[in-house]
C-alpha positions as a printed NumPy array, in Angstrom:
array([[ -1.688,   8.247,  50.624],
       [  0.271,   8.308,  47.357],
       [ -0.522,   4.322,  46.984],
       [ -4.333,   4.829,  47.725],
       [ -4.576,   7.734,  45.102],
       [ -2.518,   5.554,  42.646],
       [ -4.783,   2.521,  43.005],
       [ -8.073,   4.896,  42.748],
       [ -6.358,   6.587,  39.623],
       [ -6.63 ,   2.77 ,  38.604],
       [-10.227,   2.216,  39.245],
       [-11.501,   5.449,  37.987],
       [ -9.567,   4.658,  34.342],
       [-10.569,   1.347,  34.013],
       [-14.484,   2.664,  34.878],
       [-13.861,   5.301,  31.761],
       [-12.83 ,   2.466,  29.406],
       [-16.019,   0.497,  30.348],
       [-17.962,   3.452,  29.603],
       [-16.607,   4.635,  26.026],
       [-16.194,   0.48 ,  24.829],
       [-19.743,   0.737,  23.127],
       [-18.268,   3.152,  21.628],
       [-14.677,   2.392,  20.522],
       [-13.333,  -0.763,  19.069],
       [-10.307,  -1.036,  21.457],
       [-12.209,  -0.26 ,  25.013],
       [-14.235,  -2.887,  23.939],
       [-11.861,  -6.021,  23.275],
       [ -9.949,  -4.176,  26.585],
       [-13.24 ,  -4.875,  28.677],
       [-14.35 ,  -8.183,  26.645],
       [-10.728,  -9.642,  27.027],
       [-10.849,  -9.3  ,  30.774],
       [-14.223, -10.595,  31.683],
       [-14.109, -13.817,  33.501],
       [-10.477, -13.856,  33.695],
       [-10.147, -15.707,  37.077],
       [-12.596, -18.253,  35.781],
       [-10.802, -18.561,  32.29 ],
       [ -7.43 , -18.702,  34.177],
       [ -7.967, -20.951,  36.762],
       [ -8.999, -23.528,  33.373],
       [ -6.088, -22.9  ,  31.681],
       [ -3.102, -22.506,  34.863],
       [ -2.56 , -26.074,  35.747],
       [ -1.001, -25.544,  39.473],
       [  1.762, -28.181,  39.184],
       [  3.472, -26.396,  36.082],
       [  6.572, -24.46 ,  36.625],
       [  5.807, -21.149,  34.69 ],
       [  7.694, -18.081,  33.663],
       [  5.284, -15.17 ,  33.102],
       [  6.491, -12.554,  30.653],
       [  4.28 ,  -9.319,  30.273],
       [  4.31 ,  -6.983,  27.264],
       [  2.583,  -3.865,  26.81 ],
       [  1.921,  -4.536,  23.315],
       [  2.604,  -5.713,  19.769],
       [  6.244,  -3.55 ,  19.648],
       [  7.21 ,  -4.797,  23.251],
       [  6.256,  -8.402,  22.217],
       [  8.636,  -8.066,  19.256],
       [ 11.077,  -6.596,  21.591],
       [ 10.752,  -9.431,  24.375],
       [ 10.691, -12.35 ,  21.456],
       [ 13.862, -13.42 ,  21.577],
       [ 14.172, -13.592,  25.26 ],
       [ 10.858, -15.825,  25.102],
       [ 12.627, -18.152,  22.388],
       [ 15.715, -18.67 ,  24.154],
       [ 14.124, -19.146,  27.367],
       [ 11.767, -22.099,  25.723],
       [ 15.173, -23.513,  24.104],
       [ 17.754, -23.531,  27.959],
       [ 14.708, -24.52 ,  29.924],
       [ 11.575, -26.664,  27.927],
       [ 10.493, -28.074,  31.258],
       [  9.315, -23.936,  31.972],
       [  5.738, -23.218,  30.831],
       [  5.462, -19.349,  29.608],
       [  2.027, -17.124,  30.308],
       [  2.43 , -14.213,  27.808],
       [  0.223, -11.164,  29.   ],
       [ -0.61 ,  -7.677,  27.261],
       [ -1.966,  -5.018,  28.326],
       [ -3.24 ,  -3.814,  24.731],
       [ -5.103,  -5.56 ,  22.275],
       [ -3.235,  -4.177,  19.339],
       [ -0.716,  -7.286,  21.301],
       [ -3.156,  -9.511,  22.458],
       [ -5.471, -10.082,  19.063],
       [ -2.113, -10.392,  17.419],
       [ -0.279, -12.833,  19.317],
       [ -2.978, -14.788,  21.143],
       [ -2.194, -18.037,  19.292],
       [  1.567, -17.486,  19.652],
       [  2.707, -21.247,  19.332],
       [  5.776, -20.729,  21.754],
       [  3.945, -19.272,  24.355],
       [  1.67 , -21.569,  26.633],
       [ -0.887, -19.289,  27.767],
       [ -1.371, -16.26 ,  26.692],
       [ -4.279, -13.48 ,  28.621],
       [ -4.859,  -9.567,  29.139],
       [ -3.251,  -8.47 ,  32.217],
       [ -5.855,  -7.141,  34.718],
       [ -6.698,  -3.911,  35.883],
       [ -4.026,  -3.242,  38.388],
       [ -6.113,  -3.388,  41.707],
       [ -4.695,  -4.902,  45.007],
       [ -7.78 ,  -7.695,  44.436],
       [ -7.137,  -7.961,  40.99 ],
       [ -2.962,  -8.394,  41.28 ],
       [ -3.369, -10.391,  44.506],
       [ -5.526, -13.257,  42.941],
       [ -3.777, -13.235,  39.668],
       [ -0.342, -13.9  ,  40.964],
       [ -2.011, -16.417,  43.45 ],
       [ -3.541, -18.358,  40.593],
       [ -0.157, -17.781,  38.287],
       [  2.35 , -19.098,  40.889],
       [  5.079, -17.804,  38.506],
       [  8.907, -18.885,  39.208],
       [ 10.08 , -15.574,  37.987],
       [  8.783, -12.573,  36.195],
       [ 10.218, -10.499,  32.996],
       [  8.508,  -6.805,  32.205],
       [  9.342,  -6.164,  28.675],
       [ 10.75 ,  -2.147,  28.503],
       [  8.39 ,  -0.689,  30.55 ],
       [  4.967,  -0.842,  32.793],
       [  5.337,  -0.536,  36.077],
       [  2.461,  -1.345,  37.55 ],
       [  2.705,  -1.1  ,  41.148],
       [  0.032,  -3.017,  42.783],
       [  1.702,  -6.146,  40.975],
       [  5.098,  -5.359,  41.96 ],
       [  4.142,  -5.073,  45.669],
       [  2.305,  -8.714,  45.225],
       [  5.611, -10.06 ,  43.526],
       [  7.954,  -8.696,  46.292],
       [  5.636,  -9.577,  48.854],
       [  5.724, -13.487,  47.761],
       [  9.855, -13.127,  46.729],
       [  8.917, -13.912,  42.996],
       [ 11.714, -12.633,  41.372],
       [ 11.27 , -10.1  ,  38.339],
       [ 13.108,  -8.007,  35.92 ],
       [ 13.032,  -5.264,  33.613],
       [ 14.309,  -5.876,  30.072],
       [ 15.74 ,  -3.625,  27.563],
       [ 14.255,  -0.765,  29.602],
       [ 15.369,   2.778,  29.043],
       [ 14.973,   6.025,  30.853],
       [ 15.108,   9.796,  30.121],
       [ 15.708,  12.687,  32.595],
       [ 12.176,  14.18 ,  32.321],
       [ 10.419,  11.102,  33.204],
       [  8.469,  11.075,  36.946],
       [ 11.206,   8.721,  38.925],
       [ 13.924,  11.696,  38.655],
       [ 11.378,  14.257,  39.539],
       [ 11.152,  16.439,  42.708],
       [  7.873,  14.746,  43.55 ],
       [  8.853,  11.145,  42.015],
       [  9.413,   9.602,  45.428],
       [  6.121,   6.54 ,  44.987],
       [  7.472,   6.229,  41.417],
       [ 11.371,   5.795,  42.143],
       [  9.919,   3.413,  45.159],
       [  8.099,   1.086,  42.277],
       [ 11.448,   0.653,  40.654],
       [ 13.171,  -0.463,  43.19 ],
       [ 11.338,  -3.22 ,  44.339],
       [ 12.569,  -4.866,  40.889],
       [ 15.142,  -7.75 ,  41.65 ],
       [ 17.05 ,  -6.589,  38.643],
       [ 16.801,  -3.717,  35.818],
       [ 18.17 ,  -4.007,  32.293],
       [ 18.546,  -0.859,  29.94 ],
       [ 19.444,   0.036,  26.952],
       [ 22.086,   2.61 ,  27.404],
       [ 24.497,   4.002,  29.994],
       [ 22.442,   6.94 ,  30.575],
       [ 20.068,   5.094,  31.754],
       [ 22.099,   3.589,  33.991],
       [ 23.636,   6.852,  35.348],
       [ 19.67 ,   7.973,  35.727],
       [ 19.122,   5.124,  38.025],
       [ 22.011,   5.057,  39.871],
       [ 21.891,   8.438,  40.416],
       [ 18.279,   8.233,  42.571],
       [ 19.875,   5.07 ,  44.529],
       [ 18.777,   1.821,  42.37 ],
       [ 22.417,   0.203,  41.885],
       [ 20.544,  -3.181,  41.239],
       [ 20.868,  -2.216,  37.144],
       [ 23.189,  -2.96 ,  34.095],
       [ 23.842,  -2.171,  30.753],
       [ 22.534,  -4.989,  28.611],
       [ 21.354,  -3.611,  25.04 ],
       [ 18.106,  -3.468,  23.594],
       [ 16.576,  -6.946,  22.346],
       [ 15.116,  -5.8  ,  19.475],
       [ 18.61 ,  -5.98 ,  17.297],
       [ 18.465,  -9.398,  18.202],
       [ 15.107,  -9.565,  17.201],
       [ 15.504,  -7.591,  13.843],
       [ 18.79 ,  -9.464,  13.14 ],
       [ 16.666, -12.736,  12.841],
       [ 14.165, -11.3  ,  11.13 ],
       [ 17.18 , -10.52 ,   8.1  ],
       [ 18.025, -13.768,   8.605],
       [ 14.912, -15.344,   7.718],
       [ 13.882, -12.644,   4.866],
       [ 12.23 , -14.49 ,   2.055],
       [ 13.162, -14.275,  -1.661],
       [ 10.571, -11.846,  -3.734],
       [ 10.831, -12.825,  -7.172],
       [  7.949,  -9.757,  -7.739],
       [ 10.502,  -6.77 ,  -6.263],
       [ 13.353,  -8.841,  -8.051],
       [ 12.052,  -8.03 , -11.217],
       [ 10.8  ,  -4.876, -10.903],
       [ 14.1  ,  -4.109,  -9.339],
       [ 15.781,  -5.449, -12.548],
       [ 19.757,  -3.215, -12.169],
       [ 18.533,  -0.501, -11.145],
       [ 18.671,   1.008,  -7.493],
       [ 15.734,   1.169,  -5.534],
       [ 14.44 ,   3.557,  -2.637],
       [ 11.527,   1.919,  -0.348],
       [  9.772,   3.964,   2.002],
       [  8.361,   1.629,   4.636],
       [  5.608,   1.557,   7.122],
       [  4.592,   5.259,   4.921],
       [  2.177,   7.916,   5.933],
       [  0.785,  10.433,   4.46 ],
       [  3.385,  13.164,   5.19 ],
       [  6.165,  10.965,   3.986],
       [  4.26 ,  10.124,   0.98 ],
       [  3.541,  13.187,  -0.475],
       [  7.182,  14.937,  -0.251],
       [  8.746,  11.068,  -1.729],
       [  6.188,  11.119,  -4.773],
       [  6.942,  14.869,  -5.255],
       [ 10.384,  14.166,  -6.107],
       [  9.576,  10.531,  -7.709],
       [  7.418,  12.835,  -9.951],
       [ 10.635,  15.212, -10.562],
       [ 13.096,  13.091, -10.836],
       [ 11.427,   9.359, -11.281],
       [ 14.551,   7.902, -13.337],
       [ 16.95 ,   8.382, -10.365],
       [ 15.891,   5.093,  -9.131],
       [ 13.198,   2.773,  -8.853],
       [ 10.588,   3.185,  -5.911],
       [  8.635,   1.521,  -3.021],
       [  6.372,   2.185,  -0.875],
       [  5.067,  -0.145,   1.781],
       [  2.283,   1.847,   3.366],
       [  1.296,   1.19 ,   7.184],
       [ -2.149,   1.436,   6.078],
       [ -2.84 ,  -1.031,   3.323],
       [ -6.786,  -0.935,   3.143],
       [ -8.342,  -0.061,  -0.449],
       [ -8.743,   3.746,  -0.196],
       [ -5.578,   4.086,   1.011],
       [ -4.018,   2.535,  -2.093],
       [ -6.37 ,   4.363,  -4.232],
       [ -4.946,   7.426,  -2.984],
       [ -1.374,   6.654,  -2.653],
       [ -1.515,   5.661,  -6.1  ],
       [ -3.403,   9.355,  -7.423],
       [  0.099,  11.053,  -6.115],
       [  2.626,   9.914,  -8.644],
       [  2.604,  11.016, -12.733],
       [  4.395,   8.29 , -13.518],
       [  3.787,   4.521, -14.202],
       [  1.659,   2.41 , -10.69 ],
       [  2.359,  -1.334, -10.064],
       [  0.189,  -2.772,  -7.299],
       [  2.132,  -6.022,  -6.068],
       [ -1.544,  -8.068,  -5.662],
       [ -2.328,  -7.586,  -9.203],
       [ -1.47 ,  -9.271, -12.598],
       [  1.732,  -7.444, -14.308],
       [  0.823,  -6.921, -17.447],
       [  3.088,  -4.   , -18.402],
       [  4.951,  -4.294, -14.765],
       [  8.653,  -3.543, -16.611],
       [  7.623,   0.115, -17.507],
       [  6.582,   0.714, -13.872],
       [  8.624,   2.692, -11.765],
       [  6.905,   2.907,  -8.55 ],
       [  5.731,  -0.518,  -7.132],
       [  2.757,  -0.777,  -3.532],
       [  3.405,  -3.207,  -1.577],
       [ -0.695,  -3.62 ,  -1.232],
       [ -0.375,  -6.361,   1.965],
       [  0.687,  -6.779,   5.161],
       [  3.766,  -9.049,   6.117],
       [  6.197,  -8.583,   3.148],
       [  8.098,  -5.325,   4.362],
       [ 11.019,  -7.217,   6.216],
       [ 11.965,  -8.863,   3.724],
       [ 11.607,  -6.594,   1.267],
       [ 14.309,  -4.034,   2.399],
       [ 16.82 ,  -6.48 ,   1.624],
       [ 16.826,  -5.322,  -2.247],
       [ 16.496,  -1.136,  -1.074],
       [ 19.275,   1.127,  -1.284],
       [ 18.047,   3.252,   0.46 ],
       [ 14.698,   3.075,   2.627],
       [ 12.457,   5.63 ,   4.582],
       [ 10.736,   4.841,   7.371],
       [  7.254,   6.362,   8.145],
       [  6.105,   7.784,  11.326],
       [  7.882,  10.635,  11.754],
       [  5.695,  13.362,  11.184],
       [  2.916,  12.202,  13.769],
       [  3.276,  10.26 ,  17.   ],
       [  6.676,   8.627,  15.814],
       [  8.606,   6.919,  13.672],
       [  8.293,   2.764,  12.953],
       [ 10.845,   0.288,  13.411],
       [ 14.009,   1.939,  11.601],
       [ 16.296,  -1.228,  12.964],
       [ 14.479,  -3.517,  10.565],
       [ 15.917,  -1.796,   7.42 ],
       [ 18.901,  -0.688,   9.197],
       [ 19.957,  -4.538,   9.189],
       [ 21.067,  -4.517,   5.751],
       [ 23.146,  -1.731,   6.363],
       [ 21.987,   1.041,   4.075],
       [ 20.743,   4.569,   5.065],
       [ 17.618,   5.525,   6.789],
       [ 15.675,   8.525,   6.047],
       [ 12.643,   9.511,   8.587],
       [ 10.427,  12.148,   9.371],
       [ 11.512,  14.923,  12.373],
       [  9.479,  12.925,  15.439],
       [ 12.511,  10.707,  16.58 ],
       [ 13.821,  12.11 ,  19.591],
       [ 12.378,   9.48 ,  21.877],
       [ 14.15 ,   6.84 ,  19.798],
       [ 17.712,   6.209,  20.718],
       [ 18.768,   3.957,  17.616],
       [ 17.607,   7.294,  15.633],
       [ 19.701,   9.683,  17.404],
       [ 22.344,   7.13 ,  17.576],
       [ 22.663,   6.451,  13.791],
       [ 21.801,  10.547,  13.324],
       [ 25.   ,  11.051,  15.251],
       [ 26.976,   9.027,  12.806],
       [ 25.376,   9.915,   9.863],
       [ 24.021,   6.758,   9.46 ],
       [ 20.783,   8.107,   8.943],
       [ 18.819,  11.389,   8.219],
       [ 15.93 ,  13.56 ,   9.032],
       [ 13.879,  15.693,   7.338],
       [ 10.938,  18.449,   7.477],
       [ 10.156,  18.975,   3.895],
       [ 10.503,  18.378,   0.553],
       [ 13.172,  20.504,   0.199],
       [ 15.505,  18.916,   3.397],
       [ 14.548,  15.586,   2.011],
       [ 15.362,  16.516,  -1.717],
       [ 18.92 ,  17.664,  -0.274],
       [ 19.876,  14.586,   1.524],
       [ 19.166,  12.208,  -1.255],
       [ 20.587,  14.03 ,  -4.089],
       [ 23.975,  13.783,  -1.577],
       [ 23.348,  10.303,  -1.151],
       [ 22.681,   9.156,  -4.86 ],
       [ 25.947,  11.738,  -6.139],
       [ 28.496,  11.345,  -3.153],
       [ 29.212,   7.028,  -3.304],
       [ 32.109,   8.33 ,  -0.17 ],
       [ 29.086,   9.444,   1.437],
       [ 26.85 ,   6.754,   1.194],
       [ 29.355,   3.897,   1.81 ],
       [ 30.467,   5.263,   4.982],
       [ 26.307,   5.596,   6.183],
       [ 26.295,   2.382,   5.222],
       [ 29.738,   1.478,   7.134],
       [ 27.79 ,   3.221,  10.136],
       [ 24.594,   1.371,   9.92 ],
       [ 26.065,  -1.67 ,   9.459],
       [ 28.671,  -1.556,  12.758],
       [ 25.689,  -0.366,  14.744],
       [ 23.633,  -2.953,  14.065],
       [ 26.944,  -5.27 ,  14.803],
       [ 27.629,  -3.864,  17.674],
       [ 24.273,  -3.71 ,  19.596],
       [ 23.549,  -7.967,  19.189],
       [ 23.313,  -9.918,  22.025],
       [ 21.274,  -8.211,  24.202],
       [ 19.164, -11.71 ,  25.035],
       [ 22.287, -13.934,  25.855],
       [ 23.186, -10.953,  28.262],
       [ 20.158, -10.849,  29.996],
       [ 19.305, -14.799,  30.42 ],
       [ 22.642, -14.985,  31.671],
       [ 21.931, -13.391,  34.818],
       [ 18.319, -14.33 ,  35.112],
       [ 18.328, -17.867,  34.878],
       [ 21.702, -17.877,  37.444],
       [ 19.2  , -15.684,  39.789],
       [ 17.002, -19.073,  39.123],
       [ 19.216, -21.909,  40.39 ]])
């Protein structure tokens, strides 16, 4: 009964999606990404290939799974790899992804829809990136013995597998051939509702984010308006965020030199980022006449931001005052404290680097006043945040190598 209410549950939300996409931009490429997919597959799948198939829920999980795709193309070249997403913030993104050899939208998870997929896909083995469990596909995979894994996957108490009435859910995971998390509570979780098939293995994304600061580029713009002075970048910024940084940039604007690298980079945006501050603007798209009296530079694109923290002091990372906070490993990388907004809890590496004092939260102007003034005036302080951020990011590589390891000896 549970099954047939899940697979209805399916039906009825993909019906909803169809009927808001003339009215929403992402329903739409949802429905318009899907249509014809057996058609458009059975072009693309050549049947004699040997293929991996690696699903990601979207643009973060892609990101997150990256790494495992590289190495995978680098042990074994004679593999072909079908990259799916569920979202289109992923797909639209990463549909041309060079490394990958076909890339589609997964399907609504029906027993038709997962049945004929998997038939057409043939797939030697299977990696979920972090999460979707989708069980209409994971019966079809178990069914055929496909093998397939969960990477970098990570679980919390209050989620429906460790729940009085989780029994359908707990079955889902267990049909996986092997689970990887990110922490040992997560492994405790699982073991602790029977699945022993698990390990501790890391999250991919240091991995990820450690190449990233490996291939930062050179910004002769931020270099000079860097010049010897410190500088503070708030990255991925919101509106929140914004308006307590410029509120002390406008107090105290000589402290350092400032950055902000807003998530939304569009022309009005700018406009009004730039209204905030009473001192000196420079836009990094336009021509500098004047640039060395500036003290607050806008990163006005999209692309720059890694390698940009690589001249910060210290950096804030946006988010965390609505649905949560960006990627705080990126700037973590070049081990210097991380400031964010109060919505972390969800994300270990923040409570992790919290716990060491490796990075900080704040509410308000006034919280966020008190924990730079300590960083900028206490260098004991800072260097051992930095001595924190630094080891953690150490410490927490090689997630991928520990993964393949076991997944491609599960293949021969």
């Amino acid at each position: 009964m549970t099954r047939l209410l899940y697979s209805i549950s399916v039906i009825i939300f993909t019906i909803l999606i169809f009927l808001v996409s003339p009215f929403n931009n992402k329903a739409r490429l949802w429905v318009q990404g899907r249509k014809r997919w057996r058609k458009n597959l059975n072009e693309q799948i050549n049947p004699e290939d040997k293929k991996i198939w690696i699903h990601c829920a979207s643009l973060g999980e892609f990101e997150q799974g990256r790494p495992i795709i590289e190495k995978i193309k680098e042990k074994t070249p004679e593999y072909k790899i079908l990259l799916t997403f569920f979202s289109p913030s992923g797909y639209e993104i990463r549909k041309n992804w060079p490394l990958a050899d076909y890339v589609c939208y997964l399907p609504a998870d029906t027993l038709v829809n997962s049945s004929q997929f998997i038939d057409i896909v043939n797939p030697s083995m299977v990696l979920f990136i972090k999460y979707e469990f989708w069980n209409n596909y994971l019966s079809a995979l178990h069914r055929k013995k496909i093998p397939f894994y969960l990477v970098s996957g990570i679980f919390r108490p209050e989620q429906h597998f460790f729940r009085w009435y989780g029994r359908f859910f707990r079955s889902i995971l267990k049909k996986f051939t092997y689970i990887f998390v990110q922490d040992n509570k997560s492994v405790d979780l699982l073991r602790g509702i029977g699945i022993t098939n698990v390990s501790f293995s890391g999250d991919t994304r240091f991995d990820r984010v450690s190449q990233i600061a490996g291939e930062a580029k050179t910004l002769p713009v931020v270099e000079r308006f860097k010049g010897s002075e410190k500088i503070f970048l708030a990255g991925s910024s919101w509106r929140p965020d914004e308006e307590i940084i410029a509120s002390y940039v406008n107090n105290f604007p000589d402290k350092m030199k400032w950055i902000f690298a807003p998530h939304i980079t569009n022309k009005s945006n700018i406009e009004r980022l730039e209204k905030l501050f009473k001192v000196k603007v420079a836009k990094y798209s336009e021509s500098f006449d004047g640039f060395d009296d500036a003290r607050v530079l806008i990163i006005d694109n999209i692309g720059m931001l890694s390698s940009a923290y690589k001249y910060a002091d210290v950096a804030e990372v946006g988010g965390g005052f609505g649905k949560g906070i960006h990627n705080i490993l990126e700037p973590a990388c070049w081990g210097i404290p991380v400031l964010f907004g109060p919505n972390h809890t969800k994300f270990r590496e923040a409570e992790d680097l919290i716990h060491g004092n490796g990075a900080f939260t704040f509410k308000n102007y006034d919280e966020f006043k008190k924990i730079l003034d300590k960083l900028l005036e206490d260098q004991v302080m800072y260097e051992n945040a930095s001595i924190t951020v630094s080891d953690y990011i150490k410490n927490n590589t090689g997630a991928t190598e520990k993964v393949l390891a076991k997944v491609l000896e599960g293949r021969y």
